[in-house]
Each structure stands twice: as structure tokens, then as C-alpha cells.
C-alpha positions as CSV (number, residue, x, y, z in Angstrom):
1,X,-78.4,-18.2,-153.7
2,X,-75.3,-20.0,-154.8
3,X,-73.1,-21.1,-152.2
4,X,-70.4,-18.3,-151.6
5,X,-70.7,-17.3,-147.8
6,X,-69.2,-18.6,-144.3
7,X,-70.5,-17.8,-140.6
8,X,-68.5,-16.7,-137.9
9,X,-69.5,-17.4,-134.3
10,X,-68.0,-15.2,-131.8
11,X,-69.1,-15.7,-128.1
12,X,-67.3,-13.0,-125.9
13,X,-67.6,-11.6,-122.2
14,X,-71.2,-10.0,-122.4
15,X,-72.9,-11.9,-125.4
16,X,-72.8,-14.1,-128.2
17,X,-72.3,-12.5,-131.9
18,X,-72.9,-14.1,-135.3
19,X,-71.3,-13.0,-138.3
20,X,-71.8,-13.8,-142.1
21,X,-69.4,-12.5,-144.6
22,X,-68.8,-13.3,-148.3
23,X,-65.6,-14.7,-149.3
24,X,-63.7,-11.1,-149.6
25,X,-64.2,-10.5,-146.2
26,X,-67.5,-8.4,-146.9
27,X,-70.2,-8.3,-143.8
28,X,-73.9,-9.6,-145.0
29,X,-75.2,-10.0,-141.9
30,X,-74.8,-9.7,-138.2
31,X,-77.1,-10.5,-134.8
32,X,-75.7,-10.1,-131.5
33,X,-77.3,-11.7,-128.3
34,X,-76.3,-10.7,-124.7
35,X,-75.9,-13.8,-121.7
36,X,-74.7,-13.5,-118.6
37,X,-73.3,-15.9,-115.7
38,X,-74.4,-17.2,-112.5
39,X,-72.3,-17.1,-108.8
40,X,-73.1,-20.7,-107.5
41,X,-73.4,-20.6,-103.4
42,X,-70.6,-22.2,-102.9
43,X,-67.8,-19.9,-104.8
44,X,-70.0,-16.6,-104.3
45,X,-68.3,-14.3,-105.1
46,X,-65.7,-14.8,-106.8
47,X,-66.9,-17.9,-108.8
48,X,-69.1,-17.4,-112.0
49,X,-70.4,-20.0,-114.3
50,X,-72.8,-20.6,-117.3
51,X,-75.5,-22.8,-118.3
52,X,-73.9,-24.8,-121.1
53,X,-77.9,-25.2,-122.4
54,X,-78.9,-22.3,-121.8
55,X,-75.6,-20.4,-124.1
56,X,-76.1,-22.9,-126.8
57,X,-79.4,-22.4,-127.2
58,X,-78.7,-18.3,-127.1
59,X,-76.0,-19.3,-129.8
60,X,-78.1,-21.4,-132.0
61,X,-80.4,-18.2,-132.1
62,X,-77.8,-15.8,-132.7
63,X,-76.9,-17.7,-135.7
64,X,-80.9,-18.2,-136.9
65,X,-80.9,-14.3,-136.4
66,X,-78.3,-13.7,-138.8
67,X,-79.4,-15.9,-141.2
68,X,-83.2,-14.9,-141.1
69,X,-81.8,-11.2,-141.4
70,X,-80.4,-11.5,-145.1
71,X,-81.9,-14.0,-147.9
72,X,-78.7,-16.2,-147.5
73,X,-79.6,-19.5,-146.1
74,X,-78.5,-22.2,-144.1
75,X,-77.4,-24.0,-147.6
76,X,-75.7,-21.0,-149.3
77,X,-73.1,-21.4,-146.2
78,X,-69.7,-23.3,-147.1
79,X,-68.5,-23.0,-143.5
80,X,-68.4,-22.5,-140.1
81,X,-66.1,-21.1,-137.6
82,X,-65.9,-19.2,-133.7
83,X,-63.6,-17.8,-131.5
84,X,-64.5,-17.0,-128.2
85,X,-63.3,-14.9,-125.1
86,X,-59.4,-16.3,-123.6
87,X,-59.5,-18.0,-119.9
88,X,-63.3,-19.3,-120.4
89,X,-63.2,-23.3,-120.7
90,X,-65.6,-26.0,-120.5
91,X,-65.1,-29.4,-119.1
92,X,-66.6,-32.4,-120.3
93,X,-66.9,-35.7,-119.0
94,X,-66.1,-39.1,-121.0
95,X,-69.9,-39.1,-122.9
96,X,-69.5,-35.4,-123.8
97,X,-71.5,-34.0,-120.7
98,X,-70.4,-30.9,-119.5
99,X,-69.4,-30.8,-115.8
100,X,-68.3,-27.1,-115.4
101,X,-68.6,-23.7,-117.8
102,X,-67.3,-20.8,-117.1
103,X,-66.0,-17.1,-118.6
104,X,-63.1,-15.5,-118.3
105,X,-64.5,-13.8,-114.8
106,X,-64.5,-17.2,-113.0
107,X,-61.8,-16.4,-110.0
108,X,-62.8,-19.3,-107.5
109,X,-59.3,-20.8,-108.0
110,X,-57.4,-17.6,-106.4
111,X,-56.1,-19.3,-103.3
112,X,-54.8,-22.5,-105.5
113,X,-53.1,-19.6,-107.9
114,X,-51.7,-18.1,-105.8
115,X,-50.3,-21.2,-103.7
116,X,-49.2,-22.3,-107.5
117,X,-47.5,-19.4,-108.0
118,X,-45.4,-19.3,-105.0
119,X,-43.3,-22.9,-105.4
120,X,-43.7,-22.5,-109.0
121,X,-44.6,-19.0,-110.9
122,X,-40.9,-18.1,-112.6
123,X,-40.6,-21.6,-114.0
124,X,-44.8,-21.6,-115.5
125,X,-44.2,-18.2,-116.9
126,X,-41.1,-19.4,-119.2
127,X,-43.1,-22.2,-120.1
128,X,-46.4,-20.6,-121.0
129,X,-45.8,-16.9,-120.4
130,X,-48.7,-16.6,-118.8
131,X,-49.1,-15.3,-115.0
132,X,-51.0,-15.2,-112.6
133,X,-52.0,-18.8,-112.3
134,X,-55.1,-18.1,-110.7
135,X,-56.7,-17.2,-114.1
136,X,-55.8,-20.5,-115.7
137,X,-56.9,-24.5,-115.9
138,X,-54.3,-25.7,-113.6
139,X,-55.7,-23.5,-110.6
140,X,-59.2,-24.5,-111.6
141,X,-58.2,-28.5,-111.8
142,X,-56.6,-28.2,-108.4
143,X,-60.0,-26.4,-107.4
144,X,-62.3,-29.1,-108.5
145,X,-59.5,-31.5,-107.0
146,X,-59.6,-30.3,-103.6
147,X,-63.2,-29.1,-103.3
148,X,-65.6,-31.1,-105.7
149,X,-63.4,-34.7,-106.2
150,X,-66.0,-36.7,-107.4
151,X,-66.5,-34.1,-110.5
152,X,-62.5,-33.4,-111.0
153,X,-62.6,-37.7,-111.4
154,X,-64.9,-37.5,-114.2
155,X,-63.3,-34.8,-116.2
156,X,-62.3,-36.3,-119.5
157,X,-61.4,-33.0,-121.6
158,X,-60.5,-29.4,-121.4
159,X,-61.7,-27.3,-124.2
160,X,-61.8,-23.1,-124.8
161,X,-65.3,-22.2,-125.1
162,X,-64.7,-22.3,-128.9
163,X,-63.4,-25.4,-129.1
164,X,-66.7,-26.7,-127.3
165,X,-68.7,-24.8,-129.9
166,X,-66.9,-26.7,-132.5
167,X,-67.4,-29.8,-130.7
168,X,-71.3,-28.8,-130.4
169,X,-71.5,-28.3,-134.1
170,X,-69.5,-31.0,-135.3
171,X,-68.6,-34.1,-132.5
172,X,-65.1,-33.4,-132.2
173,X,-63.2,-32.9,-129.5
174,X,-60.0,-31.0,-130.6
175,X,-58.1,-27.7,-129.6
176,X,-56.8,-24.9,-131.0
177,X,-52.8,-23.8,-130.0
178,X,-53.2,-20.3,-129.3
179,X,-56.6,-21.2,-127.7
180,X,-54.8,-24.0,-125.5
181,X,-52.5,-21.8,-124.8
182,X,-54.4,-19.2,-123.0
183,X,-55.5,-21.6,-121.1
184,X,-52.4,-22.2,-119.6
185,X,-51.2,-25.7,-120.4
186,X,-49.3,-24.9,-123.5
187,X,-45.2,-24.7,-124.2
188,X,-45.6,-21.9,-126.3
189,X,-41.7,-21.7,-127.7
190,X,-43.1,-26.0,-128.7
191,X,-46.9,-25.2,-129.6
192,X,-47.7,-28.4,-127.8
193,X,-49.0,-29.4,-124.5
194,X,-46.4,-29.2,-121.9
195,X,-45.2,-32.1,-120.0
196,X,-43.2,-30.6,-118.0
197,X,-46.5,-28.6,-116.4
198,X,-48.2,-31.7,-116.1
199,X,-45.2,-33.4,-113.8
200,X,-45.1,-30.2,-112.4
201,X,-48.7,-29.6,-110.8
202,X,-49.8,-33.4,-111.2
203,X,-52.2,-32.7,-114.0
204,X,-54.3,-35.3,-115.4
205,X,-52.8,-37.0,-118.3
206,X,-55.9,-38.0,-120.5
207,X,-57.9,-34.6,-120.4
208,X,-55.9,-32.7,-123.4
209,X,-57.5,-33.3,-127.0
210,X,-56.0,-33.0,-130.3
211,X,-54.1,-30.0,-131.0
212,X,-55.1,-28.3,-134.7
213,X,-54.4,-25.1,-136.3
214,X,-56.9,-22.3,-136.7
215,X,-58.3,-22.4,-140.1
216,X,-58.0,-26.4,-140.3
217,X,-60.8,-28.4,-140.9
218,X,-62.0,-30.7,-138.1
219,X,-65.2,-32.3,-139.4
220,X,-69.2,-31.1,-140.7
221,X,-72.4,-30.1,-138.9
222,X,-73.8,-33.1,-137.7
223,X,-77.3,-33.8,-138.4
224,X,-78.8,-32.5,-134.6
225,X,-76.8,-29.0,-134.8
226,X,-78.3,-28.5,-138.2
227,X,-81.5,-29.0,-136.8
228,X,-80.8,-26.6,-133.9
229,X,-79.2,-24.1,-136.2
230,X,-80.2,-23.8,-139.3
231,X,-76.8,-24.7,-141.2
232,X,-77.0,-27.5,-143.6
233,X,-75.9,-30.8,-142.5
234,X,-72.1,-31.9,-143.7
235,X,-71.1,-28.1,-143.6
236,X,-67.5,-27.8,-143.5
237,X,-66.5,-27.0,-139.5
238,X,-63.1,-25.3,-139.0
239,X,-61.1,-24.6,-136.1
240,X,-61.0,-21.1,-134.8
241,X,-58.6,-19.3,-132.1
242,X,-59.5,-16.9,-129.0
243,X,-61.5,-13.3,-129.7
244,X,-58.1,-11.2,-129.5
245,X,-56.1,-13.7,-131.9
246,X,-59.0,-13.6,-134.4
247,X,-59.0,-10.0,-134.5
248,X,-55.6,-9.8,-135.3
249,X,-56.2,-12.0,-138.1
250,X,-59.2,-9.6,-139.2
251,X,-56.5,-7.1,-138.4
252,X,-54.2,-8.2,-141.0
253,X,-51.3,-8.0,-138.0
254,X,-48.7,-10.5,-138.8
255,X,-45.6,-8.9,-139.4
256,X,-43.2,-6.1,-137.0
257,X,-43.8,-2.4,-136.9
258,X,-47.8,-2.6,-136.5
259,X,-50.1,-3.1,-133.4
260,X,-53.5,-4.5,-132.8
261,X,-55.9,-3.1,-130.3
262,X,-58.8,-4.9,-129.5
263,X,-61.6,-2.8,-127.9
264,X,-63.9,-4.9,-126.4
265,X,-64.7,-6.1,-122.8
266,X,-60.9,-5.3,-122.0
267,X,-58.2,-3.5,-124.6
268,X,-55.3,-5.6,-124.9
269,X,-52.8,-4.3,-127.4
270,X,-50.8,-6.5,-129.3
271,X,-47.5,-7.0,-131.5
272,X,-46.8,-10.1,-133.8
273,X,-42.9,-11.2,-132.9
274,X,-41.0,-14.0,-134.9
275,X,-40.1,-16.0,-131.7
276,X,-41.3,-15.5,-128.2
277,X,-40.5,-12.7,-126.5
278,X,-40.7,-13.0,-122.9
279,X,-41.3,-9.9,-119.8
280,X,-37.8,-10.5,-117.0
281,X,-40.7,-8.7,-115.2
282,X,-43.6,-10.9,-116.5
283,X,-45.5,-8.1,-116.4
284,X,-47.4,-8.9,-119.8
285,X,-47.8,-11.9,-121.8
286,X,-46.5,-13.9,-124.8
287,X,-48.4,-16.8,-126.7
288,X,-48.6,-18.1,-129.7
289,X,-50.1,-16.4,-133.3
290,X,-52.2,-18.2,-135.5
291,X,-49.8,-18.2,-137.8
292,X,-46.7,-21.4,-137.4
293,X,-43.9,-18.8,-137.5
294,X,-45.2,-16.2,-135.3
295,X,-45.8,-15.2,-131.6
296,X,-47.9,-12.5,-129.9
297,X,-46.8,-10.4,-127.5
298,X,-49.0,-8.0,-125.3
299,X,-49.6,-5.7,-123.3
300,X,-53.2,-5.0,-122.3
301,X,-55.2,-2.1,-120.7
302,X,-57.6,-4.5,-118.7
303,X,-61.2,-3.3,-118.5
304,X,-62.2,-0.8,-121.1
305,X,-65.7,-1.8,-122.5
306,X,-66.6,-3.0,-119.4
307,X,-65.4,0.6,-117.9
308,X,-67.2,2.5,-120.3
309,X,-70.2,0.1,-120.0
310,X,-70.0,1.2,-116.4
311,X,-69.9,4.9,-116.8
312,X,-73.0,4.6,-119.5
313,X,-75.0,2.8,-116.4
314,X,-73.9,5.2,-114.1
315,X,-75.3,8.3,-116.2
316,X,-78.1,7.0,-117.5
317,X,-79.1,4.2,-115.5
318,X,-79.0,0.6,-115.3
319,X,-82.7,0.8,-117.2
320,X,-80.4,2.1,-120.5
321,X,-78.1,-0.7,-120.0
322,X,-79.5,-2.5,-123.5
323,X,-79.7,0.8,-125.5
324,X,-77.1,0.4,-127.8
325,X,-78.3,4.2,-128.8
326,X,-77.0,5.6,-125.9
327,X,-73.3,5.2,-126.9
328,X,-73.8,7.5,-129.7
329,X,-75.1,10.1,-127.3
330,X,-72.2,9.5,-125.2
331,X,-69.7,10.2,-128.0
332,X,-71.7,13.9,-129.1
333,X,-71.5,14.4,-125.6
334,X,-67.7,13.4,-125.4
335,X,-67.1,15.6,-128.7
336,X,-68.6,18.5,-127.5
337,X,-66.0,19.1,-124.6
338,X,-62.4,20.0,-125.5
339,X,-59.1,18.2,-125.1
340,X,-58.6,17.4,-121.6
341,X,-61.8,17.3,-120.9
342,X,-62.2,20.5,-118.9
343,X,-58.9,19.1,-116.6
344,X,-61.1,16.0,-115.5
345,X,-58.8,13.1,-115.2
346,X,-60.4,9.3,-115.2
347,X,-59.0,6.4,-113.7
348,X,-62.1,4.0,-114.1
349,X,-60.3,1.0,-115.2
350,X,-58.0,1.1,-118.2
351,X,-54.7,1.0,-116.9
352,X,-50.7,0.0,-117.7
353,X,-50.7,-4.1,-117.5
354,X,-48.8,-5.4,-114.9
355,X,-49.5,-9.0,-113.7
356,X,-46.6,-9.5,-111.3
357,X,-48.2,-7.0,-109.0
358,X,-51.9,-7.3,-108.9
359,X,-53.9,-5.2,-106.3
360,X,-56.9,-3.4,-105.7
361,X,-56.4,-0.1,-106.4
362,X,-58.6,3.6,-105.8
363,X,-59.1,5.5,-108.4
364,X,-62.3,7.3,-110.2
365,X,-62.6,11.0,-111.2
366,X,-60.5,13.7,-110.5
367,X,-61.8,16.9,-111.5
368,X,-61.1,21.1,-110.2
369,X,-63.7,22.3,-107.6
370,X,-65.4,24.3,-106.6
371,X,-67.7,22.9,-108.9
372,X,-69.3,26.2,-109.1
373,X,-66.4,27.6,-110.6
374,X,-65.0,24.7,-112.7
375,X,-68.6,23.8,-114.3
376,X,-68.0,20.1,-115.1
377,X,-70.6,18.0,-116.2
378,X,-71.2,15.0,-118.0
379,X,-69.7,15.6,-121.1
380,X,-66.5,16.2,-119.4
381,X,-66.6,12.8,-117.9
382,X,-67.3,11.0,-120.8
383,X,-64.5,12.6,-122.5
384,X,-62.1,12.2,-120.1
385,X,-63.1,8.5,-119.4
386,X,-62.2,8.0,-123.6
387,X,-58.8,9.8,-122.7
388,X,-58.5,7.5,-119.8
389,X,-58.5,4.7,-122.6
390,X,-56.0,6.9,-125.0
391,X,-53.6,7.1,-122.1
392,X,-53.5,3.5,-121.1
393,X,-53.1,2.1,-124.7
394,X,-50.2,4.4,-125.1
395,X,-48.9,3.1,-121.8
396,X,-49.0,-0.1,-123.1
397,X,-48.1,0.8,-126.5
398,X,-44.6,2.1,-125.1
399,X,-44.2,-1.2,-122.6
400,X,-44.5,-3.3,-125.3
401,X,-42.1,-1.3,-127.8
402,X,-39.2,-0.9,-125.1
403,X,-39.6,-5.0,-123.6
404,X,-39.7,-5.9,-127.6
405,X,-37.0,-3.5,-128.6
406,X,-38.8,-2.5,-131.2
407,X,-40.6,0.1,-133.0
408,X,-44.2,0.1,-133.3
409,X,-45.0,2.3,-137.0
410,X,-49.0,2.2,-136.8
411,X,-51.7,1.1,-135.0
412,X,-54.9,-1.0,-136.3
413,X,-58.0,-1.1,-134.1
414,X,-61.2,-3.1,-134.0
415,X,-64.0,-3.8,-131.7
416,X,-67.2,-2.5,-130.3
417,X,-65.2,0.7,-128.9
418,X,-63.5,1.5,-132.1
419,X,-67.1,3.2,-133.6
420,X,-66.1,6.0,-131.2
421,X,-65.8,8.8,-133.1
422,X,-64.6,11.0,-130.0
423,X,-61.6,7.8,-129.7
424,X,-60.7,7.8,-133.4
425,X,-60.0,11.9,-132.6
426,X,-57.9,11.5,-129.5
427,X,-56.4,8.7,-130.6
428,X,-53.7,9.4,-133.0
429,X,-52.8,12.4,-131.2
430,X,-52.5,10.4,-127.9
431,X,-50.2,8.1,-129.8
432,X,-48.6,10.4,-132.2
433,X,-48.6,7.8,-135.2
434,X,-51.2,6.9,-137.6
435,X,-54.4,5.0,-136.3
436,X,-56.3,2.7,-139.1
437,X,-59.8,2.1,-138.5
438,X,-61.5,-1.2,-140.6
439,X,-64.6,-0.5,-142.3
440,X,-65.8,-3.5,-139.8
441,X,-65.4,-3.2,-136.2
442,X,-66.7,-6.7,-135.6
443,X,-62.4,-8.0,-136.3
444,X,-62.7,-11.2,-134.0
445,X,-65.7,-12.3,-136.3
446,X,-63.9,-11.3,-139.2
447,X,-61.0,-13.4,-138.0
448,X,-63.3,-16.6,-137.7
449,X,-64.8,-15.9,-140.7
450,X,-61.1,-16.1,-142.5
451,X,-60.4,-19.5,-140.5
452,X,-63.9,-20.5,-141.8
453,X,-63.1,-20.0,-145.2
454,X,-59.9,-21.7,-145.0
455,X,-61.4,-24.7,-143.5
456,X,-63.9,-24.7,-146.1
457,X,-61.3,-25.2,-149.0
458,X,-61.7,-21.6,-150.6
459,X,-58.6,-20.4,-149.7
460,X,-54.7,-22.9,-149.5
461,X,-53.5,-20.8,-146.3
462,X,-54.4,-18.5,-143.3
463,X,-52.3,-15.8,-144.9
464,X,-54.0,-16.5,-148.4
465,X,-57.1,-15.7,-146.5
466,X,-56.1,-12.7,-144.4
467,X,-55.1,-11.0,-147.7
468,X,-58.1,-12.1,-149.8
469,X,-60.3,-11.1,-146.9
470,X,-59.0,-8.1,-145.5
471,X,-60.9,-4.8,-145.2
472,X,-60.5,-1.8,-146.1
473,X,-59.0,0.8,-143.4
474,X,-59.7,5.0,-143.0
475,X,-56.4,6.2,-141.7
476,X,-56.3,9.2,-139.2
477,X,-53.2,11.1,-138.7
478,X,-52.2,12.4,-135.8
479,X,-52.5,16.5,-135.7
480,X,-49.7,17.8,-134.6
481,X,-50.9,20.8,-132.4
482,X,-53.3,18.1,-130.8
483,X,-50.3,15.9,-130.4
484,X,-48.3,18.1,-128.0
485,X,-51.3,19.4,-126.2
486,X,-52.0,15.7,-125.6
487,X,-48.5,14.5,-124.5
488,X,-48.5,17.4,-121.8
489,X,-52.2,15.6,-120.7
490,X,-50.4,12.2,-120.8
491,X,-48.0,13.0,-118.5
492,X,-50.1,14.7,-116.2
493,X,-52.1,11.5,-116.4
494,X,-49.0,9.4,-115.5
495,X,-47.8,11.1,-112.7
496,X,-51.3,11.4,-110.9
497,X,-51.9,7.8,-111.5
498,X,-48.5,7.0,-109.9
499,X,-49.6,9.5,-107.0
500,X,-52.6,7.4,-106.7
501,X,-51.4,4.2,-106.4
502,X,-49.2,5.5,-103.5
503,X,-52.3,6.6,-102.1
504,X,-53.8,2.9,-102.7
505,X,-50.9,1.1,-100.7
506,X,-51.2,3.7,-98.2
507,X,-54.7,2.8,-97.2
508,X,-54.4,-0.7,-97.3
């Protein structure tokens, strides 16, 4: 077949996911492969890591699995691109070893976060707008610094987990902003590595690689990653951004008015802003967009996928955990119960984002009893934990419009969760403005698969590509009966989660 197709690598919280797409954006074929991480002894358990082997071999079969699946080949592909989950990062030493992997999970830096953010947090956060520091490279270099010296004096670079699988399939080290940036070591109002964070913290000074946009070409597939992939030698390699900023790519969200949801491991919801917008609070973040002239701002739900992932294990077992089927038995079940799910309030995870005061917090299922009377079961659960979801992105939704001062017109959704059928329902009403649903969920893939193109030559611009590449969207009004019978739920959902968290500090 002639040579009209890129591949999209996007390696998130639970597993690995190739994408192939033809140059309008259209899926051809897709493999997904789940990992997982490893608690070393001595940060157990807060500390998680990966094999660096064992996820690029995972990845390298990922991408023969999409290519085996469809009669493109390795040859018919004009380039490559990923985009991984934000906070994971790799370090490598000075002959491209890698010394330490880990996801976005990895917490073993809490105590040097937090002592960071005492002489320091008000002055990072206007620099990065990031917070808390525990979640980001400087806490994890002053880790390694104080715990594992001989390692921290071998680190030569810092790279985003997509950047290293860009320098796996190509020999470059380089970084992406957005990517850097959620790392924490970015002036995001400059889109350059700050100095003033290195004086600051006494960060090395020769660990930060070349900074290039997403969608820029940074070399070819060398001759050993062809062999371990599949993809022809000398195909164009592009830089990618983190999963999020991909999907809002995929998205299409580049201008005011519209927000991005992501519904993956976690739900952040996002807002494109044409300067950096920053929280007095710093309650949410701000970072960079792909695009030069644009910022992100968001507000995110925390766990959502993972919370539903939870609740899935919970009702059918940890032996269903890898039926993908069950989900769809999960959302007849959720369909079946009515709005407000038989008065069965969730608190299992989704919530309003709030960095600045971080705590563990009871929460769960409230429902009527007697239970003889009531009559809840499992549909109601499932139903209510999807609500759960509704009411925290429209928490978030209404953060981020008053800190912006702005109005947010319609919302665009993508991810794993966003096949819901139940959540496309609830939804809109929840919200009360339109929800637009892309004929692809898989929007972080989609995103890299833009960048790839661009990289590739076959399109001048990221925004050339988003348009040229963007899918098509169902839209679902809101119903305005639904709409009132759910802002009544919402608030009853607000005020028992403010009861709860009353109850939380209580107990402490």
C-alpha cells in the first residue's frame, strides 16, 4: 500500500496503546496492551517504578499488534509520534542508560515536596503553576540526592516518558514544552526551562535537553528500533506532548468558550486561555498548550477511570479485571436505573480539584436503608458512581469558568469513559450545555497522530493538522426536564460532600 498513514504511540497510567490513522484523522487500526509498576523495598509504599525493558518491549508489541491487525505495513507509515501520561519521567545517565522509571503514581518524594513547598511553594507555583511539589522532578532529584547519591551523580537527562520513547525510536534526546512543563521545571509565561527554579532548589544544570515543539521533527527510526518494531528505518520521528494536551489537540480545543474533558485514568477538564491564567488559591493548574500562543488551564476531577475500574472489580471481581466486556454490562446496568439512581449518592473518587489542601478523605456510598425497603442494588451503584463523575466535572467546569472569568459554551469529551452511553445521557443535563462526543474516543492517540503528521511534512502547522485531521462529533443536548431534575441532584450532591469532608477532619 502506498505510503499515506502515521502511528501514534500513547503509553498512559494502566497500559500502552498504539494507534494508526490515515492522514484525515481516520482510525485503521488500534492494539492496546496493559503494564503495571513495581514498589521497590525501599520506597514501599509509596514509591512505584517500571522496568524500562520490560515497557519497551510491551510497546514495541503494541505497535507490531497494530500493524499485523490491518494490511498497512511498517513501510506504508510516514511517521511516528507518542504522548504519554503527565508526572511520569525517566532518567538517563550520560550513555543513555536508564537509572530510574516511574508513572505518574510514584509518591516517594512526599517529605522533600512538602519541605519544598514550605520555604518555597507561592514563588514555584507563579513560575510553573504547578503545586504540590511532591508530584514533580525537583522533589524526586532531591530524593535521589539525599537517599541514593551515587545514582542522582550519574543523572545526565530528564525526559517525559514520551520524550524517552522518542529517544528509543530515534537517538535523540530532546523535550517537549508542555511535556517539560508538567514536569515541573518549566517558566510557563517563557516556555523555557527556568533558571530561576534551578538557583532556587540547587538543580543540576546539565540534565535539561533540547526544548522542541509538538509536531516538530526530531530525527528517523534508527536501524535497531526498526528491527524491534516493525517501522521502516529513516521514518520521520516527531515530537509529541503529554496524554491530556494531545487530546485536546484530537479535541480540536484551541480557542475560548469550549472545554476538553479527558476521561481516562483521572478526568481533568480543560480550557485553552491566550496567556496564563493563574489560581490566587492554586487550587488548579496552568501550563502551556501545544500551540505558541496559547495556555491551558484546568481543573481536574482526579481519579475517574481508575474509580470506575474499582467499582467494576468490586462487583464482579478482580478475575473480570481484563474483560473489557464487562463495562458494557455496567452501562445496561447503569441505564436501567433512573436519574438519581434510586437516591444513591457516590463519592468514590471524582471530586472538585483542589491542590492547596490535599488530605485523605471518607467517602463511598450513601444510599436510604432499610435496605428492605429502599431495594438498591447494583444498578443503582453503577449509576450513581457515573453521576458521581457528572457532578465533579461540573464542579470543575464552574471553578474553572469563575477563576477564568469566562464562559464555557460547550464541552468536547474523549477517552476510554466517553463510550459510556449511560455518561453521554447524564451528561449534558448535568452540565446543562451541549456535550460533543468524537466518533474516536482514543483523542490522546489522535492528538499524536496529528503531531506525527506534522513532523512527517504532510501538513505546514499544528493547527493545519488539527483541522485536516479532526473528527467528526455526535452532539447531545441537554433535556431540559432532565436538566432541572439533575441540578436539584447536584446540589444535593454538593452539600453532602461538604458534610462529609467535615466528617473527614473530624476523625482525623
Amino acid at each position: 500500500m502506498s505510503a499515506n498513514y502515521v502511528l501514534a504511540i500513547d503509553a498512559g497510567t494502566s497500559s500502552v496503546r498504539c494507534l494508526i490513522t490515515d492522514l484525515n484523522g481516520h482510525p485503521i487500526s488500534f492494539c492496546r496492551k496493559e503494564w503495571s509498576y513495581q514498589s521497590p523495598a525501599e520506597v514501599n509504599p509509596l514509591g512505584r517504578e517500571f522496568d524500562p525493558d520490560e515497557f519497551w518491549h510491551i510497546i514495541c508489541e503494541s505497535i507490531k499488534g497494530a500493524l499485523k491487525d490491518t494490511s498497512v505495513s511498517g513501510k506504508a507509515i510516514v511517521g511516528v509520534s507518542a504522548t504519554s501520561q503527565r508526572e511520569g519521567v525517566v532518567f538517563l545517565d550520560k550513555e543513555g542508560g536508564e537509572l530510574y522509571a516511574s508513572p505518574n503514581i510514584d509518591l516517594r518524594a512526599l517529605t522533600e515536596g512538602i519541605s519544598i513547598d514550605y520555604e518555597f511553594g507561592s514563588e514555584i507555583y507563579s513560575i510553573t503553576g504547578h503545586a504540590p511539589s511532591f508530584l514533580f522532578v525537583p522533589a524526586k532529584l532531591k530524593w535521589f540526592e539525599r537517599n541514593q547519591p551515587e545514582t542522582y551523580n550519574r543523572i545526565a537527562t530528564v525526559l517525559t516518558i514520551s520524550d524517552w520513547i522518542i529517544y528509543k525510536l530515534s537517538g535523540e534526546r530532546v523535550s517537549e514544552v508542555c511535556g517539560a512543563s508538567e514536569l515541573g521545571l518549566v517558566d510557563i509565561q517563557s516556555r523555557i526551562w527556568s533558571d530561576r527554579l534551578k538557583e532556587l532548589l540547587s538543580l543540576p544544570e546539565a540534565i535539561y535537553p533540547a526544548l522542541d515543539p509538538a509536531g516538530s521533527q526530531v530525527g528517523t527510526v534508527t536501524r535497531q528500533a526498526a528491527d524491534e518494531t516493525d517501522i521502516a528505518e529513516g521514518t520521520s520521528v516527531a515530537q509529541g506532548a503529554p496524554d491530556t494536551h494531545c487530546a485536546l489537540i484530537g479535541l480540536g480545543i484551541k480557542d475560548g468558550g469550549q472545554a476538553g474533558v479527558i476521561l481516562g485514568w483521572s478526568a481533568p477538564v480543560q480550557i485553552a486561555t491566550d496567556k496564563p491564567v493563574f489560581d490566587p488559591g492554586a487550587r488548579i493548574w496552568t501550563g502551556c498548550h501545544p500551540l505558541r500562543a496559547r495556555w491551558i488551564l484546568e481543573s481536574s476531577t482526579g481519579e475517574a477511570g481508575n474509580a470506575y475500574h474499582w467499582l467494576k472489580e468490586m462487583i464482579f471481581g478482580k478475575e473480570a479485571s481484563s474483560n473489557d466486556g464487562i463495562y458494557e454490562l455496567m452501562d445496561d446496568m447503569a441505564l436501567q436505573a433512573p436519574p438519581g439512581a434510586g437516591e444513591v449518592l457516590a463519592y468514590i473518587g471524582p471530586a472538585i480539584m483542589d491542590m492547596s489542601h490535599l488530605a485523605i478523605k471518607f467517602g463511598g456510598f450513601l444510599f436510604p436503608v432499610p435496605l428492605s425497603v429502599t431495594g438498591v442494588e447494583r444498578a443503582h451503584l453503577v449509576r450513581a458512581s457515573l453521576e458521581n463523575l457528572s457532578f465533579a466535572i461540573k464542579a470543575n467546569y464552574l471553578q474553572l469558568e469563575a477563576i477564568s472569568a469566562s464562559k464555557i459554551g460547550e464541552v468536547k469529551i474523549g477517552g476510554s469513559l466517553a463510550k459510556s452511553r449511560c455518561l453521554a445521557q447524564i451528561l449534558p443535563n448535568v452540565l446543562e450545555v451541549p456535550v460533543h462526543i468524537p466518533e474516536t474516543t482514543e483523542v490522546s492517540g489522535l492528538g499524536a497522530a496529528v503531531c506525527a503528521a506534522v513532523g512527517s511534512g504532510n501538513y505546514s502547522s499544528l493547527e493545519e493538522g488539527m483541522e485536516a485531521m479532526r473528527p467528526k462529533f455526535r452532539v447531545i443536548e441537554p433535556d431540559r426536564p432532565s436538566a432541572s431534575e439533575y441540578a436539584e441532584y447536584y446540589q444535593r450532591w454538593i452539600t453532602t460532600g461538604k458534610w462529609l469532608e467535615k466528617l473527614s477532619e473530624g476523625m482525623k
